[in-house]
C-alpha positions as CSV (number, residue, x, y, z in Angstrom):
1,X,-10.1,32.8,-62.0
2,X,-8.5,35.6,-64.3
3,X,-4.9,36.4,-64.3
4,X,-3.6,39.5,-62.9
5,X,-0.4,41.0,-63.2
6,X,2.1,43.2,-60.7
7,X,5.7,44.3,-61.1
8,X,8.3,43.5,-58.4
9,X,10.0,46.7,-58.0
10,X,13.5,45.7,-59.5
11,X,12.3,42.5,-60.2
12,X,10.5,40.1,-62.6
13,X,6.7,40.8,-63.3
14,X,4.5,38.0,-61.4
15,X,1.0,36.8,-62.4
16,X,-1.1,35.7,-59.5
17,X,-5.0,34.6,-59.1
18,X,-7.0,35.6,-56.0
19,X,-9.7,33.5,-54.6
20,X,-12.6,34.3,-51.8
21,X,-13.6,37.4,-49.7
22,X,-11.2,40.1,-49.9
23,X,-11.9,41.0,-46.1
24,X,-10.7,37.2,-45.3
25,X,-7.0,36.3,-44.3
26,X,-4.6,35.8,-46.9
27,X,-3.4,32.1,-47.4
28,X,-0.9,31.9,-49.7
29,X,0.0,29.1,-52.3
30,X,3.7,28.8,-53.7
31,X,4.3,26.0,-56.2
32,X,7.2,23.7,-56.6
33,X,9.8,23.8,-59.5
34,X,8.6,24.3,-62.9
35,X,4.9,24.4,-62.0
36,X,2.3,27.2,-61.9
37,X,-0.7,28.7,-60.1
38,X,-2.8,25.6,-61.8
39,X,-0.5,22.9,-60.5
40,X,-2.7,24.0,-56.9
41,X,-6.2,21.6,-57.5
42,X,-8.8,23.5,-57.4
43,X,-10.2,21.4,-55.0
44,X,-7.6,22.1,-52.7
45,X,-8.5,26.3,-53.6
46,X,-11.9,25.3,-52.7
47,X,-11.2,23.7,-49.5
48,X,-9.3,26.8,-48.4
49,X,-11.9,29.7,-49.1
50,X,-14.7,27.1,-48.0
51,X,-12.9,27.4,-44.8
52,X,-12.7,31.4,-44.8
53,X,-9.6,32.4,-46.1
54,X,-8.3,34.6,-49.1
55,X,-6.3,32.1,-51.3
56,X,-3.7,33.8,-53.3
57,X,-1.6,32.0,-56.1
58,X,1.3,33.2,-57.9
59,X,3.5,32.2,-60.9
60,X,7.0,31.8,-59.4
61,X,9.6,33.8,-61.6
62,X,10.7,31.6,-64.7
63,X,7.3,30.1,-64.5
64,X,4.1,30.3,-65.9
65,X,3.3,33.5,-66.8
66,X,5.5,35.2,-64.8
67,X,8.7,36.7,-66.5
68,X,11.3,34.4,-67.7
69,X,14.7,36.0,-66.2
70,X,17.5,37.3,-68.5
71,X,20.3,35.0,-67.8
72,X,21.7,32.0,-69.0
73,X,20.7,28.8,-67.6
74,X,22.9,26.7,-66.4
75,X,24.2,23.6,-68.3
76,X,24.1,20.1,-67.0
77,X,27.7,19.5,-65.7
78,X,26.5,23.0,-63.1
79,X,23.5,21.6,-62.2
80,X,25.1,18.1,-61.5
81,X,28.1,19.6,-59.4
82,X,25.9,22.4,-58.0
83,X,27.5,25.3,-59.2
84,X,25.2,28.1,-60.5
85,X,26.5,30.9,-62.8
86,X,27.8,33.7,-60.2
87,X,24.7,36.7,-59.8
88,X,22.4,33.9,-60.2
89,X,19.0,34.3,-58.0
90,X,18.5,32.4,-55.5
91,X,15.1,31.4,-52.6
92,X,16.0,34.7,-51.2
93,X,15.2,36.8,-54.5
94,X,11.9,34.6,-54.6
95,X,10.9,35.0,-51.3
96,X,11.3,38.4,-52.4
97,X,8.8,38.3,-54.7
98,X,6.5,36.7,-52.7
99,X,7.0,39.6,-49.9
100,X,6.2,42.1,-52.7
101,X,3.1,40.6,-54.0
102,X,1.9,40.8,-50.4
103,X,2.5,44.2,-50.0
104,X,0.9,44.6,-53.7
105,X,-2.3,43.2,-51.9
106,X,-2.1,45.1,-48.7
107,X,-2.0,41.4,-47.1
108,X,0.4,42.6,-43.7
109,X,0.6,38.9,-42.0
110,X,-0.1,35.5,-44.3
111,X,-1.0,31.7,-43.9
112,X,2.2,30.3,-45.9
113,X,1.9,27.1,-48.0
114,X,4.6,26.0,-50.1
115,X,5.5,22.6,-51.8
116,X,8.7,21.2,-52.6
117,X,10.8,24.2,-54.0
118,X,7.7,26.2,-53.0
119,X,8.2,25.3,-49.7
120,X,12.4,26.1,-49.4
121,X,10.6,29.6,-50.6
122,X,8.0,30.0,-47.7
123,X,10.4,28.8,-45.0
124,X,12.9,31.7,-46.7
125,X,10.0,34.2,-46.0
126,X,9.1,32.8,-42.9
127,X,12.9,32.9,-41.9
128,X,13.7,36.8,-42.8
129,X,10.4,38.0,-42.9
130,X,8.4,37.0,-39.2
131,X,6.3,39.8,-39.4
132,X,4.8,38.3,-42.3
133,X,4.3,35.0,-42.0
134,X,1.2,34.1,-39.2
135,X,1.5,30.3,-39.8
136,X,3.9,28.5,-42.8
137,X,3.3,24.8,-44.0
138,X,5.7,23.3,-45.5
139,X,5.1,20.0,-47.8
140,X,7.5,17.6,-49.2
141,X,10.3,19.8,-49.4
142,X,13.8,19.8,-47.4
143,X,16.5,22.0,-45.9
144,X,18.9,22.4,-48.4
145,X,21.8,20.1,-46.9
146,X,23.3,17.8,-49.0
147,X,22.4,14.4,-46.9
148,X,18.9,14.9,-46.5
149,X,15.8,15.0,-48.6
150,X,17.7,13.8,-52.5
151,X,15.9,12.7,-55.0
152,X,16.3,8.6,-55.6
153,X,18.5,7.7,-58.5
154,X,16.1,7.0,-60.6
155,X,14.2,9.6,-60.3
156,X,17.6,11.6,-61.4
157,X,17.7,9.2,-64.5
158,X,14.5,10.6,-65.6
159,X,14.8,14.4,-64.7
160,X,17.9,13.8,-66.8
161,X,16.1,13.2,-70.5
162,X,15.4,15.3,-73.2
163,X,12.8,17.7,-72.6
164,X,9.6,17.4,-74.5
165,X,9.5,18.9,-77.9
166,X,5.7,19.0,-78.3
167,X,2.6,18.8,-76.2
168,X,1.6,15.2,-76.7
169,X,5.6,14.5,-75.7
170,X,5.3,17.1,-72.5
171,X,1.9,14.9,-71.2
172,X,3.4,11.6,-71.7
173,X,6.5,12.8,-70.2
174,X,4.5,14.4,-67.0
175,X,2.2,11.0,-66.7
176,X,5.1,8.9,-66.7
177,X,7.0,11.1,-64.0
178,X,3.7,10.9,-62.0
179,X,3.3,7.2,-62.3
180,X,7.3,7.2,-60.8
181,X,7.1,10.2,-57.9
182,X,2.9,9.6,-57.4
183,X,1.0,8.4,-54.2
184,X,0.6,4.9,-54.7
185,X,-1.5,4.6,-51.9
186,X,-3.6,7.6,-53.7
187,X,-3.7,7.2,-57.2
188,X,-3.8,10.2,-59.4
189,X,-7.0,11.2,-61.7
190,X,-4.9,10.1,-64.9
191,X,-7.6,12.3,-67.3
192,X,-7.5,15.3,-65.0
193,X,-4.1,15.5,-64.9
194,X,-3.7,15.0,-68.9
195,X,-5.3,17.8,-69.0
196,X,-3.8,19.7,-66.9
197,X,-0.1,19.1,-68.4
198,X,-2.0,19.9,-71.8
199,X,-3.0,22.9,-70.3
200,X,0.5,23.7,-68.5
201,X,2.1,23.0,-72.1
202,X,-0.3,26.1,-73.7
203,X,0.1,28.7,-70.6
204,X,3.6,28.7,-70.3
205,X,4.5,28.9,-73.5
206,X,5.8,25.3,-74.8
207,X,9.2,24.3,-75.3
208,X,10.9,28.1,-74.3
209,X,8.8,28.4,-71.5
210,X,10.5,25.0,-69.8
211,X,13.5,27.2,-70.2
212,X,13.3,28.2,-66.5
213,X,13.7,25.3,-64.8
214,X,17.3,25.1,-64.9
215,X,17.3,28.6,-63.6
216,X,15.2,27.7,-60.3
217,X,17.1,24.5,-59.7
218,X,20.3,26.8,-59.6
219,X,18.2,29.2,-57.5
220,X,17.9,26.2,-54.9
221,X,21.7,25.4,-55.4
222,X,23.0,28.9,-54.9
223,X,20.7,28.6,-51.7
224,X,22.9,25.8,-49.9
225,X,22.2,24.3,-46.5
226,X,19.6,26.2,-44.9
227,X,19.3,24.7,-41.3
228,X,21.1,27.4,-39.8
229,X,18.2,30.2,-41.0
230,X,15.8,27.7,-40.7
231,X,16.1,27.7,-36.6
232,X,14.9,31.5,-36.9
233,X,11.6,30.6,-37.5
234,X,9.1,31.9,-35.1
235,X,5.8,30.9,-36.9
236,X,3.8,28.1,-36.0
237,X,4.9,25.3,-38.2
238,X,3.5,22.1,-39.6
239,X,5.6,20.4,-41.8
240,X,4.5,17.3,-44.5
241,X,5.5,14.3,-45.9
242,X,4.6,11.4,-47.7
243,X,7.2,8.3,-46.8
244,X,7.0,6.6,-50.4
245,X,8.7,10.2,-51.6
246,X,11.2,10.0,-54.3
247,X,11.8,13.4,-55.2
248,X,12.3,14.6,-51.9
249,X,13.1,11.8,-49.3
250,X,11.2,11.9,-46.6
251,X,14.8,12.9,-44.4
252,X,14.2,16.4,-45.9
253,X,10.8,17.1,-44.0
254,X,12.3,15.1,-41.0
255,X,15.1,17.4,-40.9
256,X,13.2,20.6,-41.6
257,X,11.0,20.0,-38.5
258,X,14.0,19.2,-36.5
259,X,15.3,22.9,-37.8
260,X,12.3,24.6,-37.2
261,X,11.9,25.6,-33.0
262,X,8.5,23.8,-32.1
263,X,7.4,22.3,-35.7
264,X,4.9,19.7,-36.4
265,X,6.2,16.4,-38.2
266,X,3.4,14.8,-40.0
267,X,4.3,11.9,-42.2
268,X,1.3,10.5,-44.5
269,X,1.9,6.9,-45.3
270,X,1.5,6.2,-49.2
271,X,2.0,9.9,-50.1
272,X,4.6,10.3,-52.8
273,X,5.4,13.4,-54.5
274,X,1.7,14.8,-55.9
275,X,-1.4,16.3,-54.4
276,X,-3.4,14.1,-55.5
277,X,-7.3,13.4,-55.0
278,X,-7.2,11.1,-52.1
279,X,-4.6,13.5,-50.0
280,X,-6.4,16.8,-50.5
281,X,-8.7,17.0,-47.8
282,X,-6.4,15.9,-45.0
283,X,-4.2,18.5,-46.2
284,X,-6.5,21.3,-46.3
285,X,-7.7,20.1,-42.6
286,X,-3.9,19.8,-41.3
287,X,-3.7,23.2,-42.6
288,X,-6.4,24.8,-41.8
289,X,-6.3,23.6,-38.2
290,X,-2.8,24.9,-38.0
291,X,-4.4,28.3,-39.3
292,X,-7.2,28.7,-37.1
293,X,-5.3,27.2,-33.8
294,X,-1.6,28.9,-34.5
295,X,0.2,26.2,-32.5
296,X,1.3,22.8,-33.8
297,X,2.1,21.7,-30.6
């Protein structure tokens, strides 16, 4: 459960966590925007060495521990009209970075699993990097084209407010979020997840460590439509959803199947935007079956 550290030659310096037998096959965990290696439950962890693999978790850049990137974030008006400072990174210099902590592990081939921004990065791996990549699930997240997967409105409004100043204002601020983007048909474990923005709050380093965000939404933004690179996927795919989604509409993992030659389309009714308790298991089965039987179909 301890924290280890590698530089990407060139690049930012990552902080990962490895989990289960290091003779098992690698299944690696890459979290959505803003979030860290903790943002994975450990239930879900559990499920996946239980079931024989090598779990391996990563801060993305601008994230957790990892190294917050020199270079200005982007101001609102850019992110609103999509236009990220020129030389920003984008998915490609993250799948990057997850390419070079595999060959940091001597991992060869992987099990991908990515959520939301997480999973733009896995299908970026799994895209330019085949060798790599022995199976890639990809949950709530979206191709990159403009009419598919947006967030609703209202969930706009309140990615919009004033980021939290303290800790008690950061938990609030993620509870309420979760009561909007959460699986109302599987309801959240509201002290377990108090704690765990508490904790998020104290790892990353408050206030200045929320400083990254902008910086991966531009990194999705400099990305664009991805449907094109998407159809050079070779790896057996399954691809999730939950249809009450309203950070990622559930058009984004509809069209990412349809991109992706031979994927799996499975959309969970009452899933929103959250692993949360109730949804774990199935997704550790769809996953693992998809692991041990390498074809969706």
């Amino acid at each position: 459960m301890s924290d280890s550290f590698f530089q990407v030659p060139g690049g930012p310096r990552i902080c990962y966590r490895v989990d289960g037998p290091a003779s098992a096959e690698p299944l690696v965990l890459i979290a959505g925007l803003g979030l860290d290696l903790t943002s994975w439950p450990q239930s879900m962890v559990d499920g996946f060495t239980g079931a024989g693999f090598r779990v391996i978790r990563f801060d993305n850049r601008d994230a957790g521990c990892s190294s917050r990137i020199d270079a200005p974030p982007p101001g609102r008006l850019r992110q609103l009209f999509a236009r990220p400072h020129p030389g920003a990174y984008d998915l490609g210099d993250m799948a990057a970075d997850t390419v070079g902590l595999l060959d940091h592990l001597g991992a060869g081939r992987a099990h991908l699993v990515g959520m939301s921004m997480g999973g733009m990065i896995a299908q970026t791996v799994a895209a330019r990097h085949p060798d790599r990549v022995a199976t890639l699930t990809s949950i709530f997240s979206t191709t990159g084209h403009r009419r598919v997967g947006q967030p609703a409105r209202s969930t706009l409004v309140r990615m919009a407010r004033r980021p939290a100043r303290t800790v008690d204002e950061s938990v609030r601020a993620h509870l309420a979020m979760l009561r909007h983007i959460g699986s109302a048909g599987f309801p959240p474990d509201d002290d377990g997840e108090r704690a765990w923005a508490a904790g998020l709050w104290e790892r990353t380093g408050g206030r200045a460590g929320r400083q990254g965000i902008p910086r991966q939404i531009s990194a999705i933004q400099a990305s664009g439509d991805r449907t094109a690179e998407l159809a050079r996927i070779t790896a057996p795919t399954l691809v999730i959803h939950g249809d009450t989604d309203r950070m990622v509409h559930p058009s984004g993992g509809r069209a990412t199947a349809r991109a992706i030659p031979g994927a799996r389309y499975v959309e969970i009714t009452g899933m929103g935007h959250h692993l949360s308790p109730g949804v774990v298991d199935r997704l550790v089965r769809l996953t693992t079956d998809l692991a041990l039987q390498g074809d969706p179909r």
